[in-house]
C-alpha positions in Angstrom: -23.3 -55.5 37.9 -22.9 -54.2 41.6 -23.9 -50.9 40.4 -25.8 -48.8 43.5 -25.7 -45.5 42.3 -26.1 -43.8 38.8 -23.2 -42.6 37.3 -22.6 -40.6 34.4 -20.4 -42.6 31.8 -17.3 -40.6 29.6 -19.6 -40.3 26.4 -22.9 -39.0 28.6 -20.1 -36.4 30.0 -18.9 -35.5 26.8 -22.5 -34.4 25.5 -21.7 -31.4 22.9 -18.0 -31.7 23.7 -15.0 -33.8 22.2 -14.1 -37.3 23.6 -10.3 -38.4 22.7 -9.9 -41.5 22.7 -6.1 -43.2 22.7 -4.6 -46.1 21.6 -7.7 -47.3 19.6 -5.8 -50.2 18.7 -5.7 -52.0 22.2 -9.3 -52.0 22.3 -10.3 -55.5 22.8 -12.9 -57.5 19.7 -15.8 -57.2 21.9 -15.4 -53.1 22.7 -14.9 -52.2 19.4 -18.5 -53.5 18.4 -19.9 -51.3 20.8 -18.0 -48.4 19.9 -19.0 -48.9 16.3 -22.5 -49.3 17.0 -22.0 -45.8 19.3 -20.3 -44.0 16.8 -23.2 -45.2 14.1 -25.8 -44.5 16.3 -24.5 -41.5 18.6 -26.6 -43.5 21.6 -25.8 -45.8 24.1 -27.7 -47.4 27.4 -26.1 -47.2 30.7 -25.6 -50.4 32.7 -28.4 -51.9 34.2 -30.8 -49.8 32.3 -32.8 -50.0 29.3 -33.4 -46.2 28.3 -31.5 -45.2 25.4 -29.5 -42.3 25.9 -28.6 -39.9 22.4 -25.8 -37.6 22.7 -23.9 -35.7 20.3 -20.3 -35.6 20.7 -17.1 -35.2 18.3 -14.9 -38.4 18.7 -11.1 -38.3 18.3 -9.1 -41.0 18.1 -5.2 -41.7 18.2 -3.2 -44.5 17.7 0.5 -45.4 17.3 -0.1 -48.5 15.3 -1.1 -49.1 11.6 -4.8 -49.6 11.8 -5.0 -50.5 8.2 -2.5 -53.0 9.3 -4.8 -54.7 12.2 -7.7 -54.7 10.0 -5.6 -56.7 7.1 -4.3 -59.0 9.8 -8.3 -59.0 11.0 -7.1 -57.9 14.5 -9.3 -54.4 14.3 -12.9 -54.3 12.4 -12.6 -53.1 8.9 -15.9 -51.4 9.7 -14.8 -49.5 13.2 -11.7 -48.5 10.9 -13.7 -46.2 8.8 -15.9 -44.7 10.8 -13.2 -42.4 13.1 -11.2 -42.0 9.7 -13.1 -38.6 8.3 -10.5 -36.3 8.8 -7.2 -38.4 9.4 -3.9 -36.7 10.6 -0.2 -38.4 10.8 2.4 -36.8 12.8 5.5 -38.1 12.3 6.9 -39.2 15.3 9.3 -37.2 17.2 12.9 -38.4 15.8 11.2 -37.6 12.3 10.9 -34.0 13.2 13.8 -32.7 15.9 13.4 -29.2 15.3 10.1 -29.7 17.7 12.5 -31.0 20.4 13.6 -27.6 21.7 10.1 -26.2 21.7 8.6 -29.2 23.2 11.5 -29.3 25.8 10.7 -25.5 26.5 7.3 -26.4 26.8 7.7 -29.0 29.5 10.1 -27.6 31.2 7.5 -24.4 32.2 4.9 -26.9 32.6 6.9 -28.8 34.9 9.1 -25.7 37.0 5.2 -24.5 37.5 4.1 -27.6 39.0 7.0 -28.4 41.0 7.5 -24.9 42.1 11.1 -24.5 40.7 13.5 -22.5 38.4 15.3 -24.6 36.0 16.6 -21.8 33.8 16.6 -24.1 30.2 18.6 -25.8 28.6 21.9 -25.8 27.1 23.2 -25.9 23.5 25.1 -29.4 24.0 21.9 -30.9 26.0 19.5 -29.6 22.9 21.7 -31.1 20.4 21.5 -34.7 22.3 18.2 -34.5 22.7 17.9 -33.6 19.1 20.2 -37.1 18.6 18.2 -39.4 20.3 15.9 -41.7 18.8 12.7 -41.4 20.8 11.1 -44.7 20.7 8.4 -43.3 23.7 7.8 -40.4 21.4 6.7 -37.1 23.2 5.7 -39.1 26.4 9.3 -40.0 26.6 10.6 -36.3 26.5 7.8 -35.3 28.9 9.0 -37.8 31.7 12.9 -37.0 30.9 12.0 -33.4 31.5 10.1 -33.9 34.6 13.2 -36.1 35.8 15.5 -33.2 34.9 13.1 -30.3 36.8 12.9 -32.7 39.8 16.7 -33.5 40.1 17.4 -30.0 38.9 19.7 -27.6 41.1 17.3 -23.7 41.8 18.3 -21.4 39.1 20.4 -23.8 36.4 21.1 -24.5 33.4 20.2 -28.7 32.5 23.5 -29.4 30.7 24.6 -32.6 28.4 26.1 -34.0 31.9 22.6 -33.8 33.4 21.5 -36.2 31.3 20.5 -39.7 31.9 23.4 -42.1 30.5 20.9 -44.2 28.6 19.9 -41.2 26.3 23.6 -40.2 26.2 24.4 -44.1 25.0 22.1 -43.8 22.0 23.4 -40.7 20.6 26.3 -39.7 18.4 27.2 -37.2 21.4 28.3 -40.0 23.5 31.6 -40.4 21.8 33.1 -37.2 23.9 31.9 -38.5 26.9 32.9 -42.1 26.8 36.7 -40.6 26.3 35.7 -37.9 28.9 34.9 -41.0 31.6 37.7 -43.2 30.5 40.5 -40.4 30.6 38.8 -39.6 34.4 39.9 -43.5 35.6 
């Protein structure tokens, strides 16, 4: 393998902890046997070894695909399908449920004037309701990198405003319609 050193692996690390794992469903034929036989077993050997290694660790896994899908198309092992699937949880993506959009937005927004060391003040009613109008297809990873765009093109001590926004969020909303005519009165 190459290996020099010993290295502690992600489950050794998570000993007594949680692991998360995300996006199950890319996880290729020949990983998800040896995740099955880890989540049976709660063991594993490190590479170039042969001493078996027990930990106990709570596994957590997320997906944005049907898994009971995969598994009927035989793309993802009926078996590995039911062992993660004790306590299952759906949430709804986020155009299903918009009235998390201003909270979320709030949320990244401190997050992000934190990190970047900045004041964007919030947001306005007109940019909420757009971002309430858009469909989201990147889900909450979407909203997090629009609001990091909007902290780091933000102006100290502002408002972010429907004219702030990036045009192809403003082109998939019903709010467009006032700024098309806006833009084509301004020719």
């Amino acid at each position: 393998t190459g290996a020099h050193k010993q290295s502690i692996g992600k489950f050794e690390f998570a000993h007594q902890g949680t692991i998360f794992l995300d996006e199950i469903s890319c996880l290729k034929s020949e990983f998800q046997a040896k995740l099955l036989r880890f989540i049976q077993e709660r063991e594993f050997t490190r590479v170039g070894s042969h001493r078996t290694i027990k930990v106990d660790v709570r596994i957590v896994v997320a997906t944005n695909t049907s898994l009971d899908a995969m598994v009927k198309e035989g793309t993802f092992r009926n078996d590995l399908y039911f062992r993660p699937n004790v306590v299952p949880v759906f949430l709804p993506p986020l155009r299903s449920r918009t009235g998390d959009i201003p909270i979320l937005a709030d949320f990244f927004l401190d997050r992000f004037n934190r990190r970047m060391n900045k004041t964007i003040k919030g947001f306005t009613p007109d940019a909420i309701a757009v971002l309430e109008s858009y469909p989201w297809p990147g889900n909450i990873r979407e909203l997090e990198n629009l609001i990091e765009r909007m902290v780091v093109l933000g102006i100290e001590n502002s408002f972010v405003d429907e004219k702030d926004l990036p045009f192809d969020l403003l082109f998939n909303t019903d709010s467009t319609k006032g700024i098309i005519k806006d833009t084509q009165e301004n020719k």
